[in-house]
C-alpha positions in Angstrom: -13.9 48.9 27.8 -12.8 45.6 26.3 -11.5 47.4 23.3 -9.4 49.5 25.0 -8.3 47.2 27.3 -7.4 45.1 23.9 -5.6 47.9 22.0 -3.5 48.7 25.2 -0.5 46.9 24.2 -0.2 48.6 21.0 -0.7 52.0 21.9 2.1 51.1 24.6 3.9 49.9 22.1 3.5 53.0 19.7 4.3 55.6 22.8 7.6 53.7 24.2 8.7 54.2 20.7 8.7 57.8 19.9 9.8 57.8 23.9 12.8 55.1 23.8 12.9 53.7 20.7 12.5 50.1 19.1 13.9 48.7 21.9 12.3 49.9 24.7 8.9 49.6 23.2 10.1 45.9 22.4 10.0 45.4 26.1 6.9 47.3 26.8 5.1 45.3 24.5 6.4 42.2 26.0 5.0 43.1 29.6 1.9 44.5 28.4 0.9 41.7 26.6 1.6 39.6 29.6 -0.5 42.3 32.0 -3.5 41.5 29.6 -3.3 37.7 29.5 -3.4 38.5 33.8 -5.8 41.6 34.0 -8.1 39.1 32.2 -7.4 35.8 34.3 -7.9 38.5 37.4 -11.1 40.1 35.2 -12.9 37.4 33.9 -11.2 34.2 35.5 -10.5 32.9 32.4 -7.5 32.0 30.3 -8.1 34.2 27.3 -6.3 32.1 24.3 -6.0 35.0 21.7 -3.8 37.0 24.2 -1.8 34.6 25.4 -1.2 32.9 21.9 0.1 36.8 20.9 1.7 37.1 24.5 4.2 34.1 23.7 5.1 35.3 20.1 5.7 38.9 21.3 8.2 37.1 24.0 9.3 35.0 21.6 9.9 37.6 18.6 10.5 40.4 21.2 13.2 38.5 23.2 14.8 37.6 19.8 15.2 41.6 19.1 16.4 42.4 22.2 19.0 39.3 22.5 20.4 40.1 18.8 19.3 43.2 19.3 18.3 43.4 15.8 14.6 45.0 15.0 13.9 42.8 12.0 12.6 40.3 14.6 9.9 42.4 16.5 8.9 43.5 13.0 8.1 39.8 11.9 5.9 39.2 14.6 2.7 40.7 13.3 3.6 38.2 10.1 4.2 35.2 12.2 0.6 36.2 14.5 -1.5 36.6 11.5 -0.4 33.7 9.8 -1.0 31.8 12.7 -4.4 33.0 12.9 -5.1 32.5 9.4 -3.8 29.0 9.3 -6.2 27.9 13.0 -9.3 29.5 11.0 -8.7 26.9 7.7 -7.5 24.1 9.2 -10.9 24.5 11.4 -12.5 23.6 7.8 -11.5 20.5 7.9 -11.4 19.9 11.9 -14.1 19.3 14.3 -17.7 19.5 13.8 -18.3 23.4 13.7 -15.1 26.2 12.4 -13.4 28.0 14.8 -15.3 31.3 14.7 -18.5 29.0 15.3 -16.9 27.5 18.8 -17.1 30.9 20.2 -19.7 31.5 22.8 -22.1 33.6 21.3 -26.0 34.7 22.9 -27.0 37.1 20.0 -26.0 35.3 16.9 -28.0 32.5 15.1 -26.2 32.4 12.3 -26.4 28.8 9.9 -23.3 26.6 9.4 -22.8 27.3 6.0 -22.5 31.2 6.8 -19.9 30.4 9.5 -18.0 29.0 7.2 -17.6 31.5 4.4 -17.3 34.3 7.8 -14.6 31.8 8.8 -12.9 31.7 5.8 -13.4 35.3 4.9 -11.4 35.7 8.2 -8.3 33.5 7.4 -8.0 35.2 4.1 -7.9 38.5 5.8 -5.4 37.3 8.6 -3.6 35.8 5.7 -3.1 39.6 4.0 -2.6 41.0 7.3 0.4 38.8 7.0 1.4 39.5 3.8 0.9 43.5 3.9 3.3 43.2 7.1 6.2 41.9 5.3 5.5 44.6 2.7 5.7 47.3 5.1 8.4 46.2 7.2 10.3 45.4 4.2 10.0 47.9 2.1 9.6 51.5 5.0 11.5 53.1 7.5 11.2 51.8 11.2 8.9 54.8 12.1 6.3 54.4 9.2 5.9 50.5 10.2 5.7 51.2 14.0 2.5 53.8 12.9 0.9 51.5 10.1 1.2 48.2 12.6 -0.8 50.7 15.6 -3.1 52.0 13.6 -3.0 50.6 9.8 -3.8 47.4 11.1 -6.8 48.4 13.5 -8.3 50.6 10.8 -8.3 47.7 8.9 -9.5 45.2 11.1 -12.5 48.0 12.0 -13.1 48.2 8.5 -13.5 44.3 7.7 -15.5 44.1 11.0 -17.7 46.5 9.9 -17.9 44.7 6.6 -20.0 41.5 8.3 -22.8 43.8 9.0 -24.9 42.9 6.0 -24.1 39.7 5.9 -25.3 38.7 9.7 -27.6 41.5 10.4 -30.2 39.5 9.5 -29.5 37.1 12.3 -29.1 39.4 14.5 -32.0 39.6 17.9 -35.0 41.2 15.8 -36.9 44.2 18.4 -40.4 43.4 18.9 
């Protein structure tokens, strides 16, 4: 349910598109980004970061492309989110006691310090070519072929690298007795 509920924005986004154009799915992902940061205060009564960090750059992106009314804007915003993320994960290296990945409230994972770390940073480098691969595609493709690889290019590839951990952490994973 979570995943859904977390790819709902995009697929918004992707479907106001072929349905209005860059513009109205501008808007659309605006307001959906917002309904998420609220269906999860309402949900869990909790202030989740992650979508409200990506709720103000979509506002802050978005509102640019619909102000200037120039799509160049909108398009950046993957680059300026990933970069973002990439740059929280290192500077966690260096502060506080345990990286950012570690802080998160986990039950099922006992993983060491010095496998945090390297997950950690395995992360930041990926955010960091997230970012990198947006400016590629938005740079170098039409409108329509950026709009499908940022909906589902990136989730594929975020699936994939997700699905990449396993062998490294199934070993600390709850063991069946």
């Amino acid at each position: 349910m979570k995943f859904f509920l977390d790819l709902f924005p995009a697929l918004a986004f992707f479907a106001a598109y072929y349905i209005g154009g860059i513009y109205v799915a501008t808007s659309v992902l605006i307001v959906s980004m917002f309904a998420l940061v609220l269906i999860y205060w309402l949900w869990k009564r909790e202030l989740h970061k992650m979508h409200l960090i990506t709720a103000i750059i979509v506002a802050f992106f978005g509102g640019l492309t619909l102000y200037i009314h120039d799509p160049a804007f909108i398009k950046f915003k993957p680059t300026a989110l990933y970069a973002v993320f990439s740059l929280a994960l290192l500077l966690s290296h260096v502060i506080g006691e345990k990286v950012l990945l570690q802080r998160i409230p986990q039950t099922a994972l006992q993983i060491p310090d010095p496998v945090w770390r390297r997950i950690n940073f395995a992360w930041a480098i990926f955010f960091a070519f997230c970012a990198v691969l947006n400016l590629y595609v938005a740079s170098n493709f039409d409108e329509s072929t950026w709009v499908k690889f940022k909906t589902f290019g990136f989730s594929a590839l975020m699936l994939v690298f997700m699905l990449s951990h396993i062998p490294f952490i199934a070993r600390y994973l709850p063991q069946e007795k």
